[in-house]
N, C-alpha and C positions, 0 to 999 in steps of 0.2 A: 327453304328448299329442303326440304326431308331428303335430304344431299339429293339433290335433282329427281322432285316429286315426282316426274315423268316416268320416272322406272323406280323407284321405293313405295314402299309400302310399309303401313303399320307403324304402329308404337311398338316398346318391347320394355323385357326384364321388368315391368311395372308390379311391383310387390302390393299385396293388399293393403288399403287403408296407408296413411302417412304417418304411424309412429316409428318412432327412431328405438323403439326398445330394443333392449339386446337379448328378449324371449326369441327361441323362433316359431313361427305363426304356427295359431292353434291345428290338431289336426295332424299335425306332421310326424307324432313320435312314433315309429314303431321300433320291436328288439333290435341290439345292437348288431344283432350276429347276419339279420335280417340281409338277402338281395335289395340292392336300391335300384331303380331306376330313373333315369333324367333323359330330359331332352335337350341339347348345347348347338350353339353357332360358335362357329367363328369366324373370328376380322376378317377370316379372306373370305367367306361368302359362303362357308360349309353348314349344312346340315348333318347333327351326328346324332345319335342313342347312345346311348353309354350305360352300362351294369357294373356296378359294382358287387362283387360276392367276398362276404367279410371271410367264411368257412373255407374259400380256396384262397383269397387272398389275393383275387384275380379283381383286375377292368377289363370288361369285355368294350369293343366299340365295335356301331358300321360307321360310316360316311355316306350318308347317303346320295349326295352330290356328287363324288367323286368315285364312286361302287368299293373302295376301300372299309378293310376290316381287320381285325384282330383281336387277339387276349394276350393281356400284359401281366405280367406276377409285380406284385408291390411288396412293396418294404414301406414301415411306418417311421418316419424320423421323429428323433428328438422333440419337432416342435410341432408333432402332429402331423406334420407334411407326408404324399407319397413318395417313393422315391419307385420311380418304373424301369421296371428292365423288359422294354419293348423289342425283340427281336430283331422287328420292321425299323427300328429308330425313330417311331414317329412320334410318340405320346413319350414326352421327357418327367416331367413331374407334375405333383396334383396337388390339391388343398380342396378339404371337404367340413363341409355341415351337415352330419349324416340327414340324407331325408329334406335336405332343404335347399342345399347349393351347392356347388363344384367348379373352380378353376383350373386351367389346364394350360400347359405348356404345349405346344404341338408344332413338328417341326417338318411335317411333311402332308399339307394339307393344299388346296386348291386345285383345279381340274390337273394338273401336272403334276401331284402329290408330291411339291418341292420349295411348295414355301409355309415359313416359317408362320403362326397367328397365337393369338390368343383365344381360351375356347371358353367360352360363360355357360356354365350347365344349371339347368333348373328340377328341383322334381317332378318327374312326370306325373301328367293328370288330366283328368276331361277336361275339355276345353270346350267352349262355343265362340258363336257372335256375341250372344248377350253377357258375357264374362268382362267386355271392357264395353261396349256400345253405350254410348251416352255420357260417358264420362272422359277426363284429361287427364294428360300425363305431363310430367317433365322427361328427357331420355337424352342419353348422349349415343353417338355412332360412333361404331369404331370401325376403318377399314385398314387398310395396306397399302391404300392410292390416293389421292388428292387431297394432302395434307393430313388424311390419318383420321381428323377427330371433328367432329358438331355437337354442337348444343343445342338446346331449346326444349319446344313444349308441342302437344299434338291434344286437340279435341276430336274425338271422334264420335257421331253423330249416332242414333240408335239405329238408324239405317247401314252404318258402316261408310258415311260421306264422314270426312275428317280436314280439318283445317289445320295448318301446323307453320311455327317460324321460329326460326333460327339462327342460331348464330356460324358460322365457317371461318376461324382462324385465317386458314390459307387464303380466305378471301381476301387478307386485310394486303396480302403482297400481291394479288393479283390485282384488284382496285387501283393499286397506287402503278401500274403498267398499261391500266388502259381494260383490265380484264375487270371478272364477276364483281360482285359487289362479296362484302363479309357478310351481310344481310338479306335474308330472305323467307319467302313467305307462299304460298302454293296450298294448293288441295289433292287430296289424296284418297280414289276410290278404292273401298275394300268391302263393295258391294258383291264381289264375284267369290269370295273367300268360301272355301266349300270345307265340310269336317272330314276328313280321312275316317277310314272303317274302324280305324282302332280309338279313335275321340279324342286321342291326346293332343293333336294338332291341326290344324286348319292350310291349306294352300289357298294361294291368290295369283293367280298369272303373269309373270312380269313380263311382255314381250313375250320372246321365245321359250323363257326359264319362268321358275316359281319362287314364290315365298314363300318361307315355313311361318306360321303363328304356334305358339304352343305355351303351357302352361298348365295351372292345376285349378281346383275346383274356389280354391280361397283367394284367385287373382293374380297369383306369379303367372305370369306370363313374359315372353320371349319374340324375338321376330329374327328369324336369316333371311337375306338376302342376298344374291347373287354378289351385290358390291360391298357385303360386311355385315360386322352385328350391328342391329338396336336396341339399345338398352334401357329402356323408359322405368319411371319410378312413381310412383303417385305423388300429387301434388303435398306437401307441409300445409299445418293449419296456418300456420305465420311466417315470415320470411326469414324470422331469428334463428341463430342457433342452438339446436336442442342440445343441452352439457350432456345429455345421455349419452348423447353419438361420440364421445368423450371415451379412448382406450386406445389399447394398439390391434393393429389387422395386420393378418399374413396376407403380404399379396403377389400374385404372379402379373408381369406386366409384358407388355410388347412396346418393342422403341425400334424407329429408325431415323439416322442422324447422318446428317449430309446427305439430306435428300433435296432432289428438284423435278422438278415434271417437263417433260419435251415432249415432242409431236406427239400426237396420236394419246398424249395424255400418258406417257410410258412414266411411271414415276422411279429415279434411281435411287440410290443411299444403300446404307449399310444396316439391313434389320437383325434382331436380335429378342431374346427373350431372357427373362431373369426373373427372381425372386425380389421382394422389397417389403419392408415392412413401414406401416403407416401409424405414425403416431399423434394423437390429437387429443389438447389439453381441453378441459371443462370451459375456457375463457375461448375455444375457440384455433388454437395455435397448432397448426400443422407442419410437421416434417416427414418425406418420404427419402428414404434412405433404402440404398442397394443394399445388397449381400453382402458388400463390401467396406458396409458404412458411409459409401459418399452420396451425399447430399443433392437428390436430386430436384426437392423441392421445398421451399421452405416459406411458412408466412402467415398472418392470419388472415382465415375467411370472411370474406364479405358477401349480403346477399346480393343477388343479380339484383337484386331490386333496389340496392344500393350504390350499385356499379353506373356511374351515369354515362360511361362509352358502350355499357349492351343494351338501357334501358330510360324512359323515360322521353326519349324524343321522335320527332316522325322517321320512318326508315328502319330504326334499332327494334329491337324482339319488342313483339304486341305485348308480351305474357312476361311477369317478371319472375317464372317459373320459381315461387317460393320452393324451399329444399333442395336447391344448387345454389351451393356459394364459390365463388372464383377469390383468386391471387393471382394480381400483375404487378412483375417484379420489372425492371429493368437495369442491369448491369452492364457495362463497357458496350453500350447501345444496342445488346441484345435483350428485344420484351420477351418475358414468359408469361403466357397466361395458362391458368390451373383451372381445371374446374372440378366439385367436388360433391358429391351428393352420397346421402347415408338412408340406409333403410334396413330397421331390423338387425342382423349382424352384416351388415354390409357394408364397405365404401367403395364406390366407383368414382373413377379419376381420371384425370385426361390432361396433358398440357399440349401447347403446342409453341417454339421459340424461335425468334427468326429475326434478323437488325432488321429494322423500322427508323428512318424511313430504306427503301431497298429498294435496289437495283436490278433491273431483268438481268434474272438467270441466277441471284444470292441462293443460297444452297436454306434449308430451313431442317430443325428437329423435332419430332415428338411423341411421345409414349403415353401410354393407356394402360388402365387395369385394374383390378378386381382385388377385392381386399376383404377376408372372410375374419371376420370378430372370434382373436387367440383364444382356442379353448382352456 
């Protein structure tokens, strides 16, 4: 389910080609002092632009989903970090790859400009159909509602007809109640996807709203959607892990804990954002750790293609999306599963935790996020 192919669309964030090097893609460098621009979603389902100008020391943003805008003045911290003195209070703090990527803190985003997400920016650039047509992806979602987080992989046809299947955490407590399955598998038309006047992004119709496609000429590309980001990657040559992808990342994440969903799919908890740095040894070995040093994930990676509860039998993911590897922990009978994929100076991440086997109405937690390679 391209979390419910019915109204999603697209792959996303799929960076050129599958090396793990810690160059960033040819093509990209211009002066430091230079205006950058990007094109970013986020988890709740926003479309934004974003500028950054080095000489004022300004981020400009719109929202274009929500008609919201501003310019923020930044301060550069210590470890490279923004630190934003936003007016509006909306855009808290940043982490950049000049010219290549951008995470963001954002605390007043979706049609009510009041909740909290995480914002994935890409550098902007022409964009087409034939930019991904024909080719696969691996991608995770990240949203704000029904459990937060999905895995999997997505083919998309050179017509823009796309096959995709997946993995949904939250499915594994709704399954054991009588509800969806954890697994699933759907097609997905993105035959209507039309290029906007200015090239840098494509629309596709969801229903009554749109999806943004967007992206640059060497294949980063991005998808928003009304129900969150997609964040696709290209597929790994091999399922192993590459020791390149081996350092530490700054990352900005989105968590909420004590969440549960009721009628109408309302989902409650307590959301939040935060910094986290991710550190991963050459053999493999992962810890993400807060601001505060506590441990929020820890373990070594396995590929999905090694995993024999996501892969390998009828019903589990067709695709054993080489270049995501997961970590399933279980302590005091809560399971955590991780999932974790590297591209270029990148890690993207995802857990979602919950006691297994569970009870209708157990409360469950999970966080997501974006991790740009310590300059």
């Amino acid at each position: 389910m391209w979390r419910h192919a019915a109204i999603l669309c697209a792959a996303a964030l799929a960076l050129s080609g599958c090396s793990n090097s810690a160059s960033p893609p040819a093509g990209t460098q211009t002066p430091a002092n230079a205006s950058r621009s990007y094109n970013a979603t986020a988890s709740v389902g926003d479309f934004l632009t974003i500028t950054v100008d080095p000489s004022a020391a300004t981020m400009s943003y719109k929202n274009l989903s929500n008609g919201d805008s501003g310019t923020v003045p930044y301060t550069l911290n210590a470890d490279g970090s923004y630190a934003l003195n936003d007016p509006q209070g909306n855009l808290i703090a940043a982490y950049e790859v000049p010219n290549y990527a951008m995470v963001i803190q954002a605390a007043k985003t979706g049609p009510n400009r009041d909740t909290p997400s995480l914002v994935t920016a890409v550098d902007a650039g022409q964009i087409s159909m034939a930019t991904f047509g024909g080719k696969a992806y691996n991608y995770m979602q990240f949203r704000t509602a029904a459990g937060g987080v999905e895995v999997g992989s997505v083919a998309i046809g050179a017509t823009g007809l796309a096959t995709n299947s997946s993995y949904w955490p939250y499915g594994a407590l709704t399954a054991v109640n009588g509800g969806q399955s954890a697994f699933h598998a759907g097609t997905i038309d993105l035959t209507q996807a039309q290029e906007d006047t200015s090239g840098t992004f494509l629309t596709v119709p969801n229903g009554s709203e749109t999806d943004y496609i967007f992206g640059t000429a060497n294949g980063v590309f991005a998808v928003d959607t009304p129900q969150g980001a997609i964040l696709g990657m290209g597929k790994a040559p091999t399922k192993d892990f590459d020791p390149a992808s081996a350092g530490s990342y700054v990352a900005i994440y989105y968590q909420k804990t004590g969440a549960s969903t009721g009628a109408g799919n309302v989902e409650s908890g307590t959301p939040g954002l935060g910094s986290a740095t991710v550190t991963v040894t050459s053999a493999g070995d992962i810890t993400i750790t807060d601001a505060q040093g506590a441990v929020m994930a820890q373990g070594t990676l396995t590929a999905i293609a090694d995993a024999s509860y996501l892969t390998g039998a009828p019903g589990q993911l067709s695709d054993p999306c080489d270049g995501v590897f997961t970590v399933r922990v279980t302590i005091g009978g809560v399971q955590q599963d991780l999932f974790v994929s590297f591209l270029n100076q990148s890690a993207i991440f995802s857990s979602f935790s919950a006691a297994l086997p569970s009870a209708a109405g157990e409360t469950y937690d999970y966080f997501y996020g974006v991790g740009l390679k310590a300059q």
